[in-house]
N, C-alpha and C positions, 0 to 999 in steps of 0.2 A: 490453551483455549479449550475451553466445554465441547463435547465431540457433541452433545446433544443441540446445543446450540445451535453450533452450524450446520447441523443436519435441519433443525428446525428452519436456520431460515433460507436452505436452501432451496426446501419445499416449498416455502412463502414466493419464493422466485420461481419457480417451477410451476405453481400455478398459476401466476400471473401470464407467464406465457402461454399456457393454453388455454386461460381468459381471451387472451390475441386473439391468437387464430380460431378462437369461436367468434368473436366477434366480428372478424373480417370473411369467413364463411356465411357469415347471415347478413353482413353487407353484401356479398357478392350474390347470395340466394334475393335480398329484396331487389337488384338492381335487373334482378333478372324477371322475378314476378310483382312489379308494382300493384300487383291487386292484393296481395300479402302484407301491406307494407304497415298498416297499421299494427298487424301480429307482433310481425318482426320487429317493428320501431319500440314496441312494449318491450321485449324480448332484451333486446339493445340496451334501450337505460339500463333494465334491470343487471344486465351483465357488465355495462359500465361503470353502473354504484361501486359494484363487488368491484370491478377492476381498481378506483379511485382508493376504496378502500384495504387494497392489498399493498397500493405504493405507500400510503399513512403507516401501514402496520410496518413496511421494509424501511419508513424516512423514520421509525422509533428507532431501529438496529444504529442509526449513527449517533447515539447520544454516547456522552463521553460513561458514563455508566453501564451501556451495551456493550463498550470498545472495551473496556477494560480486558487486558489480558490476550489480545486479539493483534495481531503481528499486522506492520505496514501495510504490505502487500495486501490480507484480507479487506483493510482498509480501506484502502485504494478502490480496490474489485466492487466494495458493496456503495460504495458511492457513485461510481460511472455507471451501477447496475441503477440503482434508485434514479441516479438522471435519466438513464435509457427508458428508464418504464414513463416517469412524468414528461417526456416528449412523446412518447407513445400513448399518451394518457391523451395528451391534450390532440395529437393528430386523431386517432380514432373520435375525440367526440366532436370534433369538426365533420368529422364525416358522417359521424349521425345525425349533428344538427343539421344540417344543410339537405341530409338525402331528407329528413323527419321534414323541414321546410318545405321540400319542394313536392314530397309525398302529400300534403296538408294545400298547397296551392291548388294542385291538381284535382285534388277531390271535394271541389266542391261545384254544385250545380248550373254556375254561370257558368254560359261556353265560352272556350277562351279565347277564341276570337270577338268575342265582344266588347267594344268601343272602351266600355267602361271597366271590362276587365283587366285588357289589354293596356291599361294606363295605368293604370293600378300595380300592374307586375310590374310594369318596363321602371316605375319610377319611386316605386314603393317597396314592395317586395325584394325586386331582385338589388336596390341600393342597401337595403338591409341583410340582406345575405351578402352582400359584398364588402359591407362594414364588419360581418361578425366574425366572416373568414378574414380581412385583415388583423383585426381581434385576438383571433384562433394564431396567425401565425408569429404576431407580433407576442402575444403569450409565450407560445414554443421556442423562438427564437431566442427569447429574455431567458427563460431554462437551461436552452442549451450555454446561451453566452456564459451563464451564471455557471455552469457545469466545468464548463473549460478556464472559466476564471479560478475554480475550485480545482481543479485538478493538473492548473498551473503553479499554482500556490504550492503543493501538494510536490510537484519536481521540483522546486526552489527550497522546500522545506528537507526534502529525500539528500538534495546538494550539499546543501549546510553541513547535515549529517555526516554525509560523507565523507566533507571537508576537515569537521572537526575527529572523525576517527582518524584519519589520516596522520594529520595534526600529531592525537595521541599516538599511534604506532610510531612517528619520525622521532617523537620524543623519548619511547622507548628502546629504540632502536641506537640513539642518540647514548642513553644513558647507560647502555650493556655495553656500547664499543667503550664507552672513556672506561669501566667496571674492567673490563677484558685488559684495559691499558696499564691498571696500576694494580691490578692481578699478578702482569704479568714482570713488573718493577718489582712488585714484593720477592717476587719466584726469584730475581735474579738478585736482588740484595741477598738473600735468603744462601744462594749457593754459592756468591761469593764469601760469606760469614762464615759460611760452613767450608769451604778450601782455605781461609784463612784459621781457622780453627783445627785443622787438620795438618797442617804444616809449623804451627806452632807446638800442638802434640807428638809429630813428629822428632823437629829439633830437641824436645824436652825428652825424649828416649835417647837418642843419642849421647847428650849428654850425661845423662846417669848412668848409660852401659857406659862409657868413658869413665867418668868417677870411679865407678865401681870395678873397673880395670886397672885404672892406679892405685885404687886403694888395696885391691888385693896382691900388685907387684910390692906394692911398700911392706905391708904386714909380710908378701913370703920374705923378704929381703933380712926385713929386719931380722926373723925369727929363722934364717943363715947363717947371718952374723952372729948370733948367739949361741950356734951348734959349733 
C-alpha cells in the first residue's frame, strides 16, 4: 500500500475530527450566549459544509480504484470510519438545524406569549421541528443500519475467506502426507533391491573363490603327476 496515501487520508480523518469538536464547542458556546447565535449559526453551517465535504472526499477512498493494493483490515477501518463520520454528519446538523430554528423563533418582535404567537409555535413551529428531527434521526438510523448491513457482509465475506484457506492448507496438508507415504515405499523397495543385490554379489564371490580353488588343486595335481 502507498505510505503517502494512507498518511493522506489519514489526515482527511484527522481533520474531520477536529471539525467535531469545533463544532460541538460553538454549540455549546451558543447554547450558553443566545444573543450570539446568529454569529455562531453562520459560523456553524460554514464549518458543517466543510464537514459534509470531508466525508465525500473520505466516501472517494472506498472506490474499488482507491482500494486497490490496500489489505482487508485497512478496508474494513476506512468504511466504519466513513459511517462514523456520516452519522456524525447527520447528528451535528440536527443539532444546528433545530438550535438555528429555535434561535430564529425567538428573535423576532412578537412576545411570545401572544395569542397568536403562542399558536403558531405550539402548532406550527414546533410540529415542524419535530418532523425534521424525526427526519434527522430516521436519516441516521438508515446509515447506521446501512453500516452494519456493510460491515455484516464484510464478516461473512472475511468467513468465506477463511474457509476456503482452510480448505486449501487441508488439501495441502492432505497431499504431503499421501507424498511422505510413497516416499517412504520407494525407500523401502529401494533397500530391499539393494540387500537383495548384495547377497546375490555375495554368493557370486563365493563361488569363484571356490572355482578357482579347484581349479588350482586340479592344475597343481595334474602338473605332480607329471614330475
Amino acid at each position: 500500500m502507498d505510505y503517502h496515501s494512507q498518511n493522506s487520508w489519514n489526515a482527511e480523518y484527522e481533520a474531520l475530527v477536529d471539525l467535531e469538536a469545533q463544532m460541538r464547542t460553538k454549540l455549546r458556546e451558543r447554547d450558553k450566549s443566545p444573543h450570539q447565535n446568529a454569529k455562531l449559526n453562520g459560523s456553524l453551517d460554514s464549518l458543517l459544509q466543510e464537514f459534509q465535504q470531508g466525508v465525500q472526499r473520505l466516501g472517494t477512498s472506498l472506490s474499488k480504484r482507491a482500494l486497490i493494493g490496500v489489505s482487508e483490515k485497512e478496508k474494513a477501518k476506512r468504511r466504519s470510519a466513513v459511517d462514523e463520520m456520516t452519522t456524525k454528519y447527520n447528528q451535528l446538523k440536527l443539532l444546528i438545524v433545530n438550535g438555528a430554528s429555535g434561535a430564529t423563533g425567538g428573535s423576532s418582535g412578537t412576545h411570545p406569549m401572544a395569542p397568536g404567537r403562542v399558536h403558531r409555535l405550539s402548532a406550527d413551529d414546533i410540529r415542524l421541528q419535530q418532523k425534521q428531527m424525526i427526519d434527522e434521526q430516521d436519516r441516521g438510523l438508515e446509515a447506521l443500519s446501512q453500516a452494519l448491513r456493510r460491515q455484516q457482509n464484510m464478516g461473512l465475506a472475511i468467513q468465506e475467506e477463511v474457509v476456503t484457506h482452510n480448505e486449501i492448507i487441508d488439501g495441502i496438508h492432505d497431499a504431503t502426507t499421501k507424498t511422505d507415504q510413497k516416499i517412504r515405499r520407494r525407500t523401502q523397495q529401494v533397500n530391499e533391491v539393494r540387500k537383495k543385490d548384495s547377497c546375490w554379489c555375495t554368493c557370486g564371490l563365493w563361488v569363484t573363490i571356490i572355482l578357482l580353488a579347484i581349479a588350482i588343486i586340479i592344475v597343481a595335481t595334474v602338473q605332480y603327476k607329471k614330475s
